[in-house]
Biopython code that builds the backbone (N, CA, C, O; Angstrom):
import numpy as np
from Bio.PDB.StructureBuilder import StructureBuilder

atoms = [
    (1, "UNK", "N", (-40.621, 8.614, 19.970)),
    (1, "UNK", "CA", (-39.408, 8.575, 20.741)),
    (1, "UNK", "C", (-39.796, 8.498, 22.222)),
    (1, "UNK", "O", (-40.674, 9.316, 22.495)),
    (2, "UNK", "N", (-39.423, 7.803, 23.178)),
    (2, "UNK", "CA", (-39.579, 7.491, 24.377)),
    (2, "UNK", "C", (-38.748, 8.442, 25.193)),
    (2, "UNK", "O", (-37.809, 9.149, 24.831)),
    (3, "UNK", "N", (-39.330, 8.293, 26.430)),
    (3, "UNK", "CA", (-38.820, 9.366, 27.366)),
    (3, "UNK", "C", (-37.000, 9.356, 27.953)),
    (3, "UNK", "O", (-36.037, 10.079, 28.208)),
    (4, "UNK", "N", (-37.471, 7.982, 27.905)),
    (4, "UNK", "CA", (-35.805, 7.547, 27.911)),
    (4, "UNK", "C", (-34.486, 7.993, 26.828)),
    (4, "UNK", "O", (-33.378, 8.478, 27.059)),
    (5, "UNK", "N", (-35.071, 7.643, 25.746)),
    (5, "UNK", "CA", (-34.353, 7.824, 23.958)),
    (5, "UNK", "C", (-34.301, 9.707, 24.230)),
    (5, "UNK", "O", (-33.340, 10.197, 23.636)),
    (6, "UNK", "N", (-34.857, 10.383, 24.730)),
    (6, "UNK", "CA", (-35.161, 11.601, 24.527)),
    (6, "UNK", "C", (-34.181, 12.289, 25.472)),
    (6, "UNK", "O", (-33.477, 13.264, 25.211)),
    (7, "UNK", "N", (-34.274, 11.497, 26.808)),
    (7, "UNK", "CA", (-33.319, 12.009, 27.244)),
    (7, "UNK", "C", (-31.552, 11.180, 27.315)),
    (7, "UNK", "O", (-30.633, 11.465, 28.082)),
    (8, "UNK", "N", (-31.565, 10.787, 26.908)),
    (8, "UNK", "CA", (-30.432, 9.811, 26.183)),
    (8, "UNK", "C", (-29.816, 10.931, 25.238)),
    (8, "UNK", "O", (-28.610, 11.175, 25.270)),
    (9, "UNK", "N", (-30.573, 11.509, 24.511)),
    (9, "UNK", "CA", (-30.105, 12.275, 23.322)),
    (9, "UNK", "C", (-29.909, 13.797, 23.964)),
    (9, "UNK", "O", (-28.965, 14.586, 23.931)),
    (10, "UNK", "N", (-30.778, 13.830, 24.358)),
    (10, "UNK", "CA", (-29.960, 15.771, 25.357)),
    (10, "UNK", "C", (-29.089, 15.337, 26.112)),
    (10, "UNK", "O", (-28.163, 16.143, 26.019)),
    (11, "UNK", "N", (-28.771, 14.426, 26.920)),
    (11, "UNK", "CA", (-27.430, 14.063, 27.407)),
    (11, "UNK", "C", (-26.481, 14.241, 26.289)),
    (11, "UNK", "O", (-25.604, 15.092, 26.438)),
    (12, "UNK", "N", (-26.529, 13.540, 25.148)),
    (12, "UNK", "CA", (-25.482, 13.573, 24.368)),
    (12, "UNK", "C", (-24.959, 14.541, 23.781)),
    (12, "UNK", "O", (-23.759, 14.612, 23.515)),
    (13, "UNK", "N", (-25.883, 15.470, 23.492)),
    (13, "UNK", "CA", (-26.036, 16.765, 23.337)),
    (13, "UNK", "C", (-25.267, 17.751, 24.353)),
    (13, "UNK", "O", (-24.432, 18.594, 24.023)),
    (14, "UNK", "N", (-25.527, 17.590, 25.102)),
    (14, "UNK", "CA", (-24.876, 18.507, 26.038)),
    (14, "UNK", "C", (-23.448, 18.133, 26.259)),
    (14, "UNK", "O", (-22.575, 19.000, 26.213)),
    (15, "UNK", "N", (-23.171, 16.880, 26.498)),
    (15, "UNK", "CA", (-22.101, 16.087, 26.457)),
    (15, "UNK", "C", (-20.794, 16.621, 25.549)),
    (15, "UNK", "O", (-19.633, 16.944, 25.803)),
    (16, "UNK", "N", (-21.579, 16.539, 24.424)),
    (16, "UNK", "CA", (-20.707, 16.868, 23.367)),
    (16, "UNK", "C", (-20.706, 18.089, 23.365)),
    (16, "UNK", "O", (-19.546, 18.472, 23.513)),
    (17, "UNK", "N", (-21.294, 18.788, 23.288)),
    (17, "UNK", "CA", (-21.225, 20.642, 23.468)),
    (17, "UNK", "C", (-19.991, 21.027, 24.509)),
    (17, "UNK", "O", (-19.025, 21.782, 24.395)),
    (18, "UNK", "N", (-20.404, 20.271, 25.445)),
    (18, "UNK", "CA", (-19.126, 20.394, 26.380)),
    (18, "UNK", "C", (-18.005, 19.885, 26.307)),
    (18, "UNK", "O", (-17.111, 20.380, 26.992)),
    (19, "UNK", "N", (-17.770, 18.937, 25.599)),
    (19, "UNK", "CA", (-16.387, 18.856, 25.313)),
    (19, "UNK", "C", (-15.878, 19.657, 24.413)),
    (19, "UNK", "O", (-14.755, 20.136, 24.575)),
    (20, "UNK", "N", (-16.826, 19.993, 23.041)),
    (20, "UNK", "CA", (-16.282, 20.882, 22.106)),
    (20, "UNK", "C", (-16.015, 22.330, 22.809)),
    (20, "UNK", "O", (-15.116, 23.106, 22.486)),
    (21, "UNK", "N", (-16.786, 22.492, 23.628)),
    (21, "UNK", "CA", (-15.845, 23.749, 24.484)),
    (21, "UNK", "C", (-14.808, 23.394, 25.576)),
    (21, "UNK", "O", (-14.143, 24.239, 26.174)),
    (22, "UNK", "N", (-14.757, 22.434, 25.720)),
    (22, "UNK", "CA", (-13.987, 22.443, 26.871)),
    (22, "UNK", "C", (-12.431, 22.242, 26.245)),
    (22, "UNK", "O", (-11.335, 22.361, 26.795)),
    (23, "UNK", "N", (-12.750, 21.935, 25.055)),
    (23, "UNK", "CA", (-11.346, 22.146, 23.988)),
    (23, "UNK", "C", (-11.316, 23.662, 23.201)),
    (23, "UNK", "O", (-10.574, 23.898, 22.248)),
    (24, "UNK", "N", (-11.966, 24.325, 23.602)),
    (24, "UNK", "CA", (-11.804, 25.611, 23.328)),
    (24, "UNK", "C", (-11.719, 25.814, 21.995)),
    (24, "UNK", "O", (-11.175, 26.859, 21.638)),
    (25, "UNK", "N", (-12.215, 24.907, 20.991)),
    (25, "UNK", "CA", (-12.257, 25.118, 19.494)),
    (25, "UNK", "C", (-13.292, 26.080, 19.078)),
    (25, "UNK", "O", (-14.398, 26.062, 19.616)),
    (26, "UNK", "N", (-13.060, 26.728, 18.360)),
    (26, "UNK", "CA", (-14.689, 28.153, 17.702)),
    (26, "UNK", "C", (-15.103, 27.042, 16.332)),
    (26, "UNK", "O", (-16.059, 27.426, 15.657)),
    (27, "UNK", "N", (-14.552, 25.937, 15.976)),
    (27, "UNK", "CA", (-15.249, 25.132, 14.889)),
    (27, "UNK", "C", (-16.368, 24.698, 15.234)),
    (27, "UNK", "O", (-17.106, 24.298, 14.333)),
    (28, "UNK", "N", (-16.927, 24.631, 16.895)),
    (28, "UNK", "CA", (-18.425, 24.529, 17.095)),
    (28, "UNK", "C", (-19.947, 25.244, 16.284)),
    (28, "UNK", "O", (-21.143, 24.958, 16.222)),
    (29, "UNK", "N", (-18.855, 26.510, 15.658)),
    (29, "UNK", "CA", (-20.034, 27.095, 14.521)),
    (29, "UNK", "C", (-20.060, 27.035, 13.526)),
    (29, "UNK", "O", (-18.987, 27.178, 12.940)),
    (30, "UNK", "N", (-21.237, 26.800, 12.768)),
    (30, "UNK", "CA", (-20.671, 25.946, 11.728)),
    (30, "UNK", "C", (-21.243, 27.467, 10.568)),
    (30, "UNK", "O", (-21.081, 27.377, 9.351)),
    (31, "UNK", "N", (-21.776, 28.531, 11.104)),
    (31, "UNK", "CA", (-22.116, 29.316, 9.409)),
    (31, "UNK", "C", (-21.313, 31.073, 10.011)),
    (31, "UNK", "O", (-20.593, 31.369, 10.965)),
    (32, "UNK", "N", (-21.770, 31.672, 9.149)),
    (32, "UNK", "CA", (-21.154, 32.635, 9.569)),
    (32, "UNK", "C", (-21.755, 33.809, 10.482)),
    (32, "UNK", "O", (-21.186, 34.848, 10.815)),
    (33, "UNK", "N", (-23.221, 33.323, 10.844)),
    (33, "UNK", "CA", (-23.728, 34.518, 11.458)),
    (33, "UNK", "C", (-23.817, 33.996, 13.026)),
    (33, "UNK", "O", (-24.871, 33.906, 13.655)),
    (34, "UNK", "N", (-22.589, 33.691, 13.497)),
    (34, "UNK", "CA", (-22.291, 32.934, 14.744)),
    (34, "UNK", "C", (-21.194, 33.136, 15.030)),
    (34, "UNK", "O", (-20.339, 32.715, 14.252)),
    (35, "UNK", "N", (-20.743, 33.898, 16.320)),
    (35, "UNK", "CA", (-19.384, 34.132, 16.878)),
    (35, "UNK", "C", (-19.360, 33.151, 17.959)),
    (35, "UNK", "O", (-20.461, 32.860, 18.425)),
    (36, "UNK", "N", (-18.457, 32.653, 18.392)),
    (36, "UNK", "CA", (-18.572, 31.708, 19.254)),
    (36, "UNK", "C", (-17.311, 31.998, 20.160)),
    (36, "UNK", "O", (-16.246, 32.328, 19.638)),
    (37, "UNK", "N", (-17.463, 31.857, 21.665)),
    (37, "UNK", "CA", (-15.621, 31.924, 22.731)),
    (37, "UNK", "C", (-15.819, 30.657, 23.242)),
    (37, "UNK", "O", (-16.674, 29.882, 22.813)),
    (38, "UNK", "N", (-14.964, 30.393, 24.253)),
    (38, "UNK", "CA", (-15.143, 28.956, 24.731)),
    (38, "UNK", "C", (-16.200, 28.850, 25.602)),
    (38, "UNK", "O", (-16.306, 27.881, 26.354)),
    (39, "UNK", "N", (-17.121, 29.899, 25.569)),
    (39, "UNK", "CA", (-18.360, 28.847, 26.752)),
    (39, "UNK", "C", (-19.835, 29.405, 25.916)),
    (39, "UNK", "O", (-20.975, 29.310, 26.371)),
    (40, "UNK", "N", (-19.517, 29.888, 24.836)),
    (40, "UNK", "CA", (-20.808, 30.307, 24.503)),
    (40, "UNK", "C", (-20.337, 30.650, 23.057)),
    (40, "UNK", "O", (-19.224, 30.855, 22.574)),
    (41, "UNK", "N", (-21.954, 30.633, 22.405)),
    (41, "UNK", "CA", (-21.931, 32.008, 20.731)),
    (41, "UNK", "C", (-23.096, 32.357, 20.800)),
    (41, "UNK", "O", (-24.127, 31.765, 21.122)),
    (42, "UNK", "N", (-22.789, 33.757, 20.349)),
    (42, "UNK", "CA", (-23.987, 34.469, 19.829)),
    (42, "UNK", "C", (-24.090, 34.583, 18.067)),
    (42, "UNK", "O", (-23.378, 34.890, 17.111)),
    (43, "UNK", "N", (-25.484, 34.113, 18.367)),
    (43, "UNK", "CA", (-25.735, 33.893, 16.396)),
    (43, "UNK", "C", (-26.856, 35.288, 16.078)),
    (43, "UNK", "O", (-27.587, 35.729, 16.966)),
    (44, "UNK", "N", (-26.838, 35.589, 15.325)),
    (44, "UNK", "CA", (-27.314, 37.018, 14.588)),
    (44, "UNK", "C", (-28.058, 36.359, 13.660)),
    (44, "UNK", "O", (-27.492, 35.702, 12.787)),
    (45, "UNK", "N", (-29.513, 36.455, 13.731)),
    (45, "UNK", "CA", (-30.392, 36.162, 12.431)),
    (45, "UNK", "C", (-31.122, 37.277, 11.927)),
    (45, "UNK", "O", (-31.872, 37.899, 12.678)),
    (46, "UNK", "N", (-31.007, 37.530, 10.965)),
    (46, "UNK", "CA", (-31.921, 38.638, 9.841)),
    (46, "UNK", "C", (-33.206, 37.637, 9.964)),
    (46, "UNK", "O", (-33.491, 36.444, 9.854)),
    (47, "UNK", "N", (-33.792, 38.901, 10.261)),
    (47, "UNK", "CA", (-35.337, 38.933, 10.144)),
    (47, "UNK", "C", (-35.941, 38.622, 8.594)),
    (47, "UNK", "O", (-35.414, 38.911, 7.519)),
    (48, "UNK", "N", (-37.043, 38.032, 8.810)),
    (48, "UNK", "CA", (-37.743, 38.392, 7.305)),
    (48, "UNK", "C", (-37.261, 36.836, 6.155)),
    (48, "UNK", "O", (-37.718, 36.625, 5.031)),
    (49, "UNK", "N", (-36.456, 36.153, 6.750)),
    (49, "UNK", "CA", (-35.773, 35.141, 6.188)),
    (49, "UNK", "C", (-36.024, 33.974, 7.009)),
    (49, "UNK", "O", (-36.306, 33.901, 8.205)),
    (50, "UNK", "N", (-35.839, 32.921, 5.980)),
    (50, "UNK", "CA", (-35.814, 31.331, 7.058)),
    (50, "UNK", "C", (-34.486, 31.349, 7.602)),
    (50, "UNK", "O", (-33.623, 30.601, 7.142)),
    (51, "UNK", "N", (-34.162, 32.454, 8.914)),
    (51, "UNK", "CA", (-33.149, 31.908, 9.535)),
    (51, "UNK", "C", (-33.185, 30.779, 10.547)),
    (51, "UNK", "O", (-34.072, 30.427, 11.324)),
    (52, "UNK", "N", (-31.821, 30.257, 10.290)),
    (52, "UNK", "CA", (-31.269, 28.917, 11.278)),
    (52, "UNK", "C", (-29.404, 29.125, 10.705)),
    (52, "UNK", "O", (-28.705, 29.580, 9.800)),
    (53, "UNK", "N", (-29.354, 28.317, 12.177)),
    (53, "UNK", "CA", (-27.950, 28.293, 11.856)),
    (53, "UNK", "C", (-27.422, 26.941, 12.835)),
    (53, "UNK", "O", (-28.272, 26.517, 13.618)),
    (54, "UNK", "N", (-26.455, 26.447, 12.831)),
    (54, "UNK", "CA", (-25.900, 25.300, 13.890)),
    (54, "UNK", "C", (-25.184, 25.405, 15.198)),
    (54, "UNK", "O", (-23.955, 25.444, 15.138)),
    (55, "UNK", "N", (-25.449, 25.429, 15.741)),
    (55, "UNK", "CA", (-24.857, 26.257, 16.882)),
    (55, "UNK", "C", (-24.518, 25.138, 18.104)),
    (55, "UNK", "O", (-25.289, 24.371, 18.681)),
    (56, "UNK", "N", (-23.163, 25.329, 18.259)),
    (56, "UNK", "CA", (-22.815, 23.455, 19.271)),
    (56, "UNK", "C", (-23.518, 22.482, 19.222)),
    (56, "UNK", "O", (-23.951, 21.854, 20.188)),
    (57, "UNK", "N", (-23.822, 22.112, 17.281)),
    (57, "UNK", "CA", (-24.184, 20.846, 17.304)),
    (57, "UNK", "C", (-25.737, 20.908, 16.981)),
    (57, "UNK", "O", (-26.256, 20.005, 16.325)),
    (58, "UNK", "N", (-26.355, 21.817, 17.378)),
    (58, "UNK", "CA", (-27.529, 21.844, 17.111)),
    (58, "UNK", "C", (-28.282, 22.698, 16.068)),
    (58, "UNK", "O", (-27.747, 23.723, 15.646)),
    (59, "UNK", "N", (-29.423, 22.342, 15.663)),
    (59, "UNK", "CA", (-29.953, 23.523, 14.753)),
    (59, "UNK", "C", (-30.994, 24.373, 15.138)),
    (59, "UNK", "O", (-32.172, 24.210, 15.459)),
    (60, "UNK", "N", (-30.248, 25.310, 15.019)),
    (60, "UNK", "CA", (-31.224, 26.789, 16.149)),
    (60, "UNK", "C", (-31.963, 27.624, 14.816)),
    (60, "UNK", "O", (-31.278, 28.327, 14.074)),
    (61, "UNK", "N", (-33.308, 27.463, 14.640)),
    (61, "UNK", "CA", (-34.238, 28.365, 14.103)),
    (61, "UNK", "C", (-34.905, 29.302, 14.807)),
    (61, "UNK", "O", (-35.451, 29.101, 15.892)),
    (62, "UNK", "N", (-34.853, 31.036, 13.801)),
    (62, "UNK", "CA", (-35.568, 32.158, 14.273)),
    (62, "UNK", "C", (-37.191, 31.742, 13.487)),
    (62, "UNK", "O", (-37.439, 31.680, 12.283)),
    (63, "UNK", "N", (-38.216, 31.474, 14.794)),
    (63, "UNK", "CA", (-39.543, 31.147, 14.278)),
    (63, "UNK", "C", (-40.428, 32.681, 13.900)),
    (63, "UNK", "O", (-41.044, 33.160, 12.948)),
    (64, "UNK", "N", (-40.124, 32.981, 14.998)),
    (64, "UNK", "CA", (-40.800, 34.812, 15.028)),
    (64, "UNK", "C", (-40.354, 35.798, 16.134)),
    (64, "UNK", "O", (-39.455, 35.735, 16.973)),
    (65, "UNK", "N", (-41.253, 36.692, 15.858)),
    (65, "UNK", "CA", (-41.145, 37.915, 17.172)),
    (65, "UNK", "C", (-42.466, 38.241, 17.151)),
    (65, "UNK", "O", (-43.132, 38.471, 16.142)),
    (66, "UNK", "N", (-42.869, 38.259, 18.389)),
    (66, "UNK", "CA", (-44.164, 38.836, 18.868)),
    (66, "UNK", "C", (-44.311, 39.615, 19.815)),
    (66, "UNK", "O", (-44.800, 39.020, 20.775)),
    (67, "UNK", "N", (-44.115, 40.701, 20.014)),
    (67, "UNK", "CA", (-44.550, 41.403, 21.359)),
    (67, "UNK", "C", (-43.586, 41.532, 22.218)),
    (67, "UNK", "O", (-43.668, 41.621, 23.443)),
    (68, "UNK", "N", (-42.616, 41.539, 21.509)),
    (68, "UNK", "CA", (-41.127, 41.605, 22.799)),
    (68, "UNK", "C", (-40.661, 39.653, 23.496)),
    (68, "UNK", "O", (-40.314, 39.288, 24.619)),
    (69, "UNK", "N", (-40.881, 38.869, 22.219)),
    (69, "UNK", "CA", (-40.953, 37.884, 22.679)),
    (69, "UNK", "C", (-40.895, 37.136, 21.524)),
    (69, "UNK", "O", (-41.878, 37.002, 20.795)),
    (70, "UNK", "N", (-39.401, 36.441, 21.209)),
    (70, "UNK", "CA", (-38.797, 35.635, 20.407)),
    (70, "UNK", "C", (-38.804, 34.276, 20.326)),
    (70, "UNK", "O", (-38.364, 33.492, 21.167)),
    (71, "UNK", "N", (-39.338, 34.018, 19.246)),
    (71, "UNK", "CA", (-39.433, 32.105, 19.486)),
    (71, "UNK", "C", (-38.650, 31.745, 18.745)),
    (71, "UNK", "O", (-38.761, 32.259, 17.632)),
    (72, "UNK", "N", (-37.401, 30.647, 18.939)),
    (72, "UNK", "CA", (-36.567, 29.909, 18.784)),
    (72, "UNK", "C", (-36.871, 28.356, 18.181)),
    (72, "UNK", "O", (-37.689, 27.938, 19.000)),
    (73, "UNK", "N", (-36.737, 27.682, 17.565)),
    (73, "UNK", "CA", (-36.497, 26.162, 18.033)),
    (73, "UNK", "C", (-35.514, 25.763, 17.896)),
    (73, "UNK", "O", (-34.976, 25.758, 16.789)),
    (74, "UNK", "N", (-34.957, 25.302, 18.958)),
    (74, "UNK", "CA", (-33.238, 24.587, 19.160)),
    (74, "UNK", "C", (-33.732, 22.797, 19.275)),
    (74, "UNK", "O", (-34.567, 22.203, 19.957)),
    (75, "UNK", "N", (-32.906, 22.448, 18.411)),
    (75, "UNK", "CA", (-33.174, 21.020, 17.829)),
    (75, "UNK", "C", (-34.977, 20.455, 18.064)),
    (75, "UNK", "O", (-35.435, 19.484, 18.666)),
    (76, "UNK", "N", (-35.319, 21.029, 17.662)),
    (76, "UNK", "CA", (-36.626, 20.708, 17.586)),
    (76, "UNK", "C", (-37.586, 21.019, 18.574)),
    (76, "UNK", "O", (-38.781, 20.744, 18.467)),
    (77, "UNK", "N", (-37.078, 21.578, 19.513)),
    (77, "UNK", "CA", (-38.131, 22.132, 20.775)),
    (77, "UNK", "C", (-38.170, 23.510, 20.874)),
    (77, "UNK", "O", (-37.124, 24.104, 21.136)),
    (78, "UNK", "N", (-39.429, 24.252, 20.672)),
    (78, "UNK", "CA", (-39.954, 25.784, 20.653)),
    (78, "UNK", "C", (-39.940, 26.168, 21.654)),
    (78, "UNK", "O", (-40.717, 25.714, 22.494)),
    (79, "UNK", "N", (-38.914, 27.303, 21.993)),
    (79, "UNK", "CA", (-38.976, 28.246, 23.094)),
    (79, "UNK", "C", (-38.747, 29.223, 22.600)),
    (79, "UNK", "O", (-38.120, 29.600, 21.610)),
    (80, "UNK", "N", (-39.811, 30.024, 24.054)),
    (80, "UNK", "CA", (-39.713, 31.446, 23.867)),
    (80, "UNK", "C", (-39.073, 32.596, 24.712)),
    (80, "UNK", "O", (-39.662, 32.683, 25.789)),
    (81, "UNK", "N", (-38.592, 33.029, 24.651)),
    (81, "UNK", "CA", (-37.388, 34.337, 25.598)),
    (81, "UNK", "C", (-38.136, 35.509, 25.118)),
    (81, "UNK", "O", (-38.636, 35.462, 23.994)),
    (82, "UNK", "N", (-38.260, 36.512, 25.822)),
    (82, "UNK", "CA", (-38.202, 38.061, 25.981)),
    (82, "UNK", "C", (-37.333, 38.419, 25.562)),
    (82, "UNK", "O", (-36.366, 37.716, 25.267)),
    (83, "UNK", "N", (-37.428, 39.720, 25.398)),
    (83, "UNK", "CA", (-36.005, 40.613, 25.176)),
    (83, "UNK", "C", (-35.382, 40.781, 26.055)),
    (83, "UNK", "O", (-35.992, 41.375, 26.944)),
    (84, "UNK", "N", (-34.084, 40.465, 26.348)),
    (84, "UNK", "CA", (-33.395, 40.796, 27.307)),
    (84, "UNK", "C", (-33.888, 39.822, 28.820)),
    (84, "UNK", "O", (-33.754, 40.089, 30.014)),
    (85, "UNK", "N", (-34.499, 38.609, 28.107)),
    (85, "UNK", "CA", (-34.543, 38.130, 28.935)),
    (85, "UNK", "C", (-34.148, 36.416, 28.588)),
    (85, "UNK", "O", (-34.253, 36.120, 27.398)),
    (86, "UNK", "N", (-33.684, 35.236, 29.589)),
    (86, "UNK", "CA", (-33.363, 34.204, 29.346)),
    (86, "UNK", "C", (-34.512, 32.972, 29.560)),
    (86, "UNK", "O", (-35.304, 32.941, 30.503)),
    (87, "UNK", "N", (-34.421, 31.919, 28.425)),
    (87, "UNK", "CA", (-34.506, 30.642, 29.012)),
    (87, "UNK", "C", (-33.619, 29.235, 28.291)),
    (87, "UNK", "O", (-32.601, 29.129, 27.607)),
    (88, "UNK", "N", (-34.749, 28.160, 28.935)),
    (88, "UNK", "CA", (-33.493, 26.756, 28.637)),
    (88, "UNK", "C", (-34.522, 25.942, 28.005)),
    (88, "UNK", "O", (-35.686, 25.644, 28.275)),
    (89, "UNK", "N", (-33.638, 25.666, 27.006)),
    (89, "UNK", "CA", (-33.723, 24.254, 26.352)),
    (89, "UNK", "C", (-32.837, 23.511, 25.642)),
    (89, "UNK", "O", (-31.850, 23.998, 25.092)),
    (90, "UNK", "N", (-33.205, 22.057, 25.615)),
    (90, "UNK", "CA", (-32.299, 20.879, 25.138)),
    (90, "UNK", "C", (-31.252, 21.029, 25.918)),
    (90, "UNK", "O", (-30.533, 20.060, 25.676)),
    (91, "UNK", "N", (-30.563, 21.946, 27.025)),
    (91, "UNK", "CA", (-29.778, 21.751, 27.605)),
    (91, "UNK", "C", (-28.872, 23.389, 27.655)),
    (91, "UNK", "O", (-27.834, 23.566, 28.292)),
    (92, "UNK", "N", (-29.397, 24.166, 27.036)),
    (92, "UNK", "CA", (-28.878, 25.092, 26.816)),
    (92, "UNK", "C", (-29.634, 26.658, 27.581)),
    (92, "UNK", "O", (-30.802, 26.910, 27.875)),
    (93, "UNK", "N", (-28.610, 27.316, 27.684)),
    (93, "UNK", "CA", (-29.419, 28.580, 28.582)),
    (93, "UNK", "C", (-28.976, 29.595, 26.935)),
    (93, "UNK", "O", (-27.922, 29.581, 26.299)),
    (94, "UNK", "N", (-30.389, 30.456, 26.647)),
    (94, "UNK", "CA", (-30.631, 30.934, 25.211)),
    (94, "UNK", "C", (-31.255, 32.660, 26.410)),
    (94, "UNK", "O", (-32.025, 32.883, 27.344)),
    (95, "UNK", "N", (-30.248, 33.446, 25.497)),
    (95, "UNK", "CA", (-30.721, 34.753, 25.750)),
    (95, "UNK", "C", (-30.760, 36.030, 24.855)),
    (95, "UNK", "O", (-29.767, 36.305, 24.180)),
    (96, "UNK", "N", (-31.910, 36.846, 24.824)),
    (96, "UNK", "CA", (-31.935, 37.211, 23.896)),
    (96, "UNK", "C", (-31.237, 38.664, 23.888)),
    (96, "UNK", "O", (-31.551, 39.439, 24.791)),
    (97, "UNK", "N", (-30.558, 38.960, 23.177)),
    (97, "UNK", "CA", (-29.843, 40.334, 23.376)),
    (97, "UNK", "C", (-30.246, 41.637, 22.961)),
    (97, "UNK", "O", (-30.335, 42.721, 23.539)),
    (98, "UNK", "N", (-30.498, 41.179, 21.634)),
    (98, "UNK", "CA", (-31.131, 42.296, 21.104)),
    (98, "UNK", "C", (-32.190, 42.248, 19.803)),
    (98, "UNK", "O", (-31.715, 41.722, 18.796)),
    (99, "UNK", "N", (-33.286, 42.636, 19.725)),
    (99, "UNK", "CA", (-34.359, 42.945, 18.389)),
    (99, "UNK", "C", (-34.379, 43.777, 17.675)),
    (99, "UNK", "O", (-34.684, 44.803, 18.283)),
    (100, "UNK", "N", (-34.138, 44.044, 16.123)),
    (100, "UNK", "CA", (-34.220, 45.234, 15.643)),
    (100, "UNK", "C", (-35.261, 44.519, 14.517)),
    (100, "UNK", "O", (-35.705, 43.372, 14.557)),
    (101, "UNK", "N", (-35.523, 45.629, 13.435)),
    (101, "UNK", "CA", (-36.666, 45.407, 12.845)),
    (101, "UNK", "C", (-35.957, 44.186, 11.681)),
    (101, "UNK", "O", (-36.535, 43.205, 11.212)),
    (102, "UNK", "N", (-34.684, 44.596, 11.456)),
    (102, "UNK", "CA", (-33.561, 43.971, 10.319)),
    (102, "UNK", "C", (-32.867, 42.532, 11.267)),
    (102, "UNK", "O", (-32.436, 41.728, 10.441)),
    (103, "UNK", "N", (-32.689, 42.101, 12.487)),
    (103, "UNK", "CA", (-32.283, 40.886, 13.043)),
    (103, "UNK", "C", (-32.661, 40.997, 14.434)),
    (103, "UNK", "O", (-33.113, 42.005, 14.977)),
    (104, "UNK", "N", (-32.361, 39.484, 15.144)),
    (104, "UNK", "CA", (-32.413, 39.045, 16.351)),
    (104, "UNK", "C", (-30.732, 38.750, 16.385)),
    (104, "UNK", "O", (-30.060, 38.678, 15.356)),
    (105, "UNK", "N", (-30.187, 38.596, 17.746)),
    (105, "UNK", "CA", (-29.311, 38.529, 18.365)),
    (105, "UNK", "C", (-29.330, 37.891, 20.029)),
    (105, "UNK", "O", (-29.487, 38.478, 21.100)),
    (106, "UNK", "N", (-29.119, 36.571, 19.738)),
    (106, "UNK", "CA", (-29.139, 35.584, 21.105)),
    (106, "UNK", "C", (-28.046, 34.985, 20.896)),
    (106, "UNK", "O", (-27.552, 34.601, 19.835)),
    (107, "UNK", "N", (-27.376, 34.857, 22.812)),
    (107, "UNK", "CA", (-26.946, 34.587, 22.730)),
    (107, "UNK", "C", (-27.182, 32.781, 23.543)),
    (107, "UNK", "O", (-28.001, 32.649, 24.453)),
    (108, "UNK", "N", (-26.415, 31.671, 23.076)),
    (108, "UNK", "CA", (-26.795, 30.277, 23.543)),
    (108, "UNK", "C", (-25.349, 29.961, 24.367)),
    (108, "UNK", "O", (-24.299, 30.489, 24.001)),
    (109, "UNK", "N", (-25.390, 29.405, 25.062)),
    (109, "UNK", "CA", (-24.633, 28.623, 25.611)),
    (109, "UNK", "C", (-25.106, 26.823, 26.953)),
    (109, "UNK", "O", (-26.180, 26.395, 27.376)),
    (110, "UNK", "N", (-24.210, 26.529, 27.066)),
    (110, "UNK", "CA", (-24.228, 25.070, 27.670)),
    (110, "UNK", "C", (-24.664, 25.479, 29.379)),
    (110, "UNK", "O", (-23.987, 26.226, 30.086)),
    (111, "UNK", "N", (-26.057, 24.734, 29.846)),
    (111, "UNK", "CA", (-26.433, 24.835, 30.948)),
    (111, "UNK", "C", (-25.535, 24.542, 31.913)),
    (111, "UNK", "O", (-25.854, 24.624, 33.099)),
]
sb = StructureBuilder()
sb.init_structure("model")
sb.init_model(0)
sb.init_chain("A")
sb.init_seg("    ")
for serial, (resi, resn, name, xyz) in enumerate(atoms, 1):
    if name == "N":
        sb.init_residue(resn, " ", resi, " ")
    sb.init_atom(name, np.array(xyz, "f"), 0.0, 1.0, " ", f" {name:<3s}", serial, name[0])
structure = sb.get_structure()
């Protein structure tokens, strides 16, 4: 995929994220361990499981926890956040709320 095609597609991505909120619909989530308001959701993954879930369009996987430090991949790109701390990808600002030994709790929303 070219640099262009790549970013062609996080445009669209974001694009669309933002309109689906900007219509204030919660059908942006598509499973149940995802609350969603109009500018954001927080998705809840149990530990110990292949969690993922869809989250404005995209598919957000829990990879691990290491050391106070959660790795994600949101549509295919691995990032990592702290606890209680934020970052961005594909277009999205991803923060992590809370770790327990039983789930993660981040919350995503549109940059």
């Amino acid at each position: 995929m070219t640099t262009l095609t790549r970013r062609i597609a996080r445009h669209s991505i974001v694009v669309t994220a933002a309109i689906v909120l900007g219509l204030g619909t919660l059908t942006a989530c598509s499973t149940d361990n995802v609350d969603c308001t109009t500018n954001a959701c927080t998705v809840t993954f149990d530990r110990g499981v292949n969690a993922e879930s869809s989250v404005l369009g995209v598919e957000v996987k829990l990879v691990g926890v290491d050391n106070g430090v959660v790795k994600l991949d949101v549509a295919g790109t691995t990032v990592s956040v702290p606890v209680d701390g934020t970052a961005q990808a594909e277009g999205f600002d991803i923060t992590v709320q809370k770790v327990t030994d039983e789930e993660v709790v981040v919350r995503i929303q549109t940059s």
